[in-house]
ROPA-635102 format. One record per residue: residue number from 1; y, x, z of N, C-alpha, C in turn. Coordinates in nm, 3 decimals. Atoms other than C-alpha are relative to their C-alpha. Layout:
# residues N
{site NUM,{Y,X,Z},{Y,X,Z},{Y,X,Z}};
...
# end
This chain:
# residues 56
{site 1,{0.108,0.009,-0.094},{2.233,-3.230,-1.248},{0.025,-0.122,0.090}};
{site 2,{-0.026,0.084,-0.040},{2.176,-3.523,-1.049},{-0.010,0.023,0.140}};
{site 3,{-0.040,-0.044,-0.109},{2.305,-3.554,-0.694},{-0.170,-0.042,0.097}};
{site 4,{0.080,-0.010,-0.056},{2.018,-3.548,-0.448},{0.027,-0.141,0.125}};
{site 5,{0.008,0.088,-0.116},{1.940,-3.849,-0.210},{0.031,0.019,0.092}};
{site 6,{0.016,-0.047,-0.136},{2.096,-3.835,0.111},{-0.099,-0.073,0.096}};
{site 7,{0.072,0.054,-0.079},{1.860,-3.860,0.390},{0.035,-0.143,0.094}};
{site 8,{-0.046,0.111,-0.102},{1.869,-4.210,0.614},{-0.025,0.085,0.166}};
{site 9,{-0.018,-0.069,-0.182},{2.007,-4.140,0.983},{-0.158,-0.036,0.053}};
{site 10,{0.120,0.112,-0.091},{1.702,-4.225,1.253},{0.086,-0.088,0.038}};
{site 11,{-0.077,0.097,-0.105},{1.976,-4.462,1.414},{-0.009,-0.097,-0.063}};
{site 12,{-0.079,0.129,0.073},{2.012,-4.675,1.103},{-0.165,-0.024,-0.006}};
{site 13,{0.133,-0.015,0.058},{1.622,-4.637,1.078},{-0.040,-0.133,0.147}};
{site 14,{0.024,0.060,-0.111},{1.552,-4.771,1.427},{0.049,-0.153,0.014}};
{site 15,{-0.007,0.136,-0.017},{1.791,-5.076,1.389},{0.017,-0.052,-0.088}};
{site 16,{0.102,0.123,0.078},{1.613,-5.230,1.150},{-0.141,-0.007,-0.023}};
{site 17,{0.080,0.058,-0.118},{1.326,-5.206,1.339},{-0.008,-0.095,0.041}};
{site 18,{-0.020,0.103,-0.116},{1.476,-5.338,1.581},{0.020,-0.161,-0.021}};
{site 19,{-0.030,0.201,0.073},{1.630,-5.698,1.404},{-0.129,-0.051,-0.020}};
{site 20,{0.138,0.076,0.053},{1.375,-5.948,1.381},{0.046,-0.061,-0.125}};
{site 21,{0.028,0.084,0.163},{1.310,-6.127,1.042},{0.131,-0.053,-0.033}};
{site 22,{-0.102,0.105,0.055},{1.577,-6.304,0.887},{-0.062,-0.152,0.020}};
{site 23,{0.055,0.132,-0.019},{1.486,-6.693,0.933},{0.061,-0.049,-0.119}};
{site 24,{-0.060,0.108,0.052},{1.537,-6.969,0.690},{0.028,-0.070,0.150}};
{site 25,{-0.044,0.118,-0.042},{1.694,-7.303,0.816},{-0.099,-0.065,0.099}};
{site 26,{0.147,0.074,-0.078},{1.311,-7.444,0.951},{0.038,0.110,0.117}};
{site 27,{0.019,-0.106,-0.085},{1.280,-7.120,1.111},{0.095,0.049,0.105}};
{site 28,{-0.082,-0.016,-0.101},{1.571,-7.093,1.295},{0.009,-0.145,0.084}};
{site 29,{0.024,0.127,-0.085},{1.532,-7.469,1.426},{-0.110,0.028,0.069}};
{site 30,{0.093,-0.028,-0.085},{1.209,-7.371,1.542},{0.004,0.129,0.078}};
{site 31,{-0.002,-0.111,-0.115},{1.263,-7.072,1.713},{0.132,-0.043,0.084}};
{site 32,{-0.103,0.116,-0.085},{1.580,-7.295,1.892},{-0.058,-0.046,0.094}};
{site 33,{0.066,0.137,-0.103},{1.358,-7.553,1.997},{-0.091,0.090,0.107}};
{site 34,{0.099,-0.046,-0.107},{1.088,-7.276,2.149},{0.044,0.063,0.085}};
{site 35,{-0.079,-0.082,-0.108},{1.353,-7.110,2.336},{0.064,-0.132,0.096}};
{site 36,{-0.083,0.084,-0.067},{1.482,-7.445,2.480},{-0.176,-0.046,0.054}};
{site 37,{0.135,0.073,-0.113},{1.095,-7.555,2.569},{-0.108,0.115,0.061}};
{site 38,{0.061,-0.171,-0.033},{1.012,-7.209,2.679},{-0.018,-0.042,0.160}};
{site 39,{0.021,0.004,-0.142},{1.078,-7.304,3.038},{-0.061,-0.115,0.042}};
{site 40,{0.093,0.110,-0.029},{0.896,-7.629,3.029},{-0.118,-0.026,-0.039}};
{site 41,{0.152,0.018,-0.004},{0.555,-7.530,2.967},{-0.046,0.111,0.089}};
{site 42,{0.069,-0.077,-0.132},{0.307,-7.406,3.200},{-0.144,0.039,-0.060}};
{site 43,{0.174,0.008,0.016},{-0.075,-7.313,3.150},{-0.123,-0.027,0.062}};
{site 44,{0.108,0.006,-0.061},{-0.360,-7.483,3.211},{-0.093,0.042,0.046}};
{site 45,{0.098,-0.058,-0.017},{-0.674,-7.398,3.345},{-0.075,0.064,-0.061}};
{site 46,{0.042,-0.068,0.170},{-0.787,-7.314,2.965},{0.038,0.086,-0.040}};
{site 47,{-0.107,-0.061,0.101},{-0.537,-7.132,2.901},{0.073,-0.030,-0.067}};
{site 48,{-0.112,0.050,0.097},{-0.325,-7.350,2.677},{0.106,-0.059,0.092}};
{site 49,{-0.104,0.037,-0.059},{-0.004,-7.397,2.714},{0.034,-0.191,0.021}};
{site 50,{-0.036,0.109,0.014},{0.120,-7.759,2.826},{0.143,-0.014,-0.028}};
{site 51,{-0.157,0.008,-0.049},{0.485,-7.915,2.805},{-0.022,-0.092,0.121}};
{site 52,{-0.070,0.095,-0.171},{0.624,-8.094,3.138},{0.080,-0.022,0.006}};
{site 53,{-0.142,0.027,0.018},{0.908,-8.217,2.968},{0.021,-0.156,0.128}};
{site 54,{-0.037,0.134,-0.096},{0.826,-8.565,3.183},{0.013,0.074,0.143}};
{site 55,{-0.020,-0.001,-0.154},{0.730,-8.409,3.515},{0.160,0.044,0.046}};
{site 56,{-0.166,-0.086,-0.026},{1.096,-8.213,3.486},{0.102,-0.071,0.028}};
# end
C-alpha cells in the first residue's frame, strides 16, 4: 500500500507567501536601482512621480 501524503505545515505554507518572486539578473538591478531612487522622487500635481536627483 502506498504511504499517504503528509500534510504541508501552515508555517511552511505562509512563508512562501511571504518571499517575493525570485528575480533574474535585470530584475534584481532594477528593483536595486528603485530602492536607491525611492527617496528621490516626489509627486506632482498629476500625480506622477518625478525624480530630483538634481535638486538633491
Amino acid at each position: 500500500m502506498a504511504a499517504m501524503p503528509q500534510p504541508v505545515p501552515k508555517w511552511a505554507i505562509a512563508l512562501a507567501a511571504a518571499s517575493p518572486p525570485r528575480l533574474g539578473k535585470r530584475g534584481q538591478t532594477l528593483a536595486s536601482l528603485n530602492g536607491v531612487l525611492k527617496n528621490h522622487l516626489r509627486h506632482r500635481a498629476d500625480g506622477r512621480k518625478v525624480a530630483t536627483l538634481a535638486d538633491g
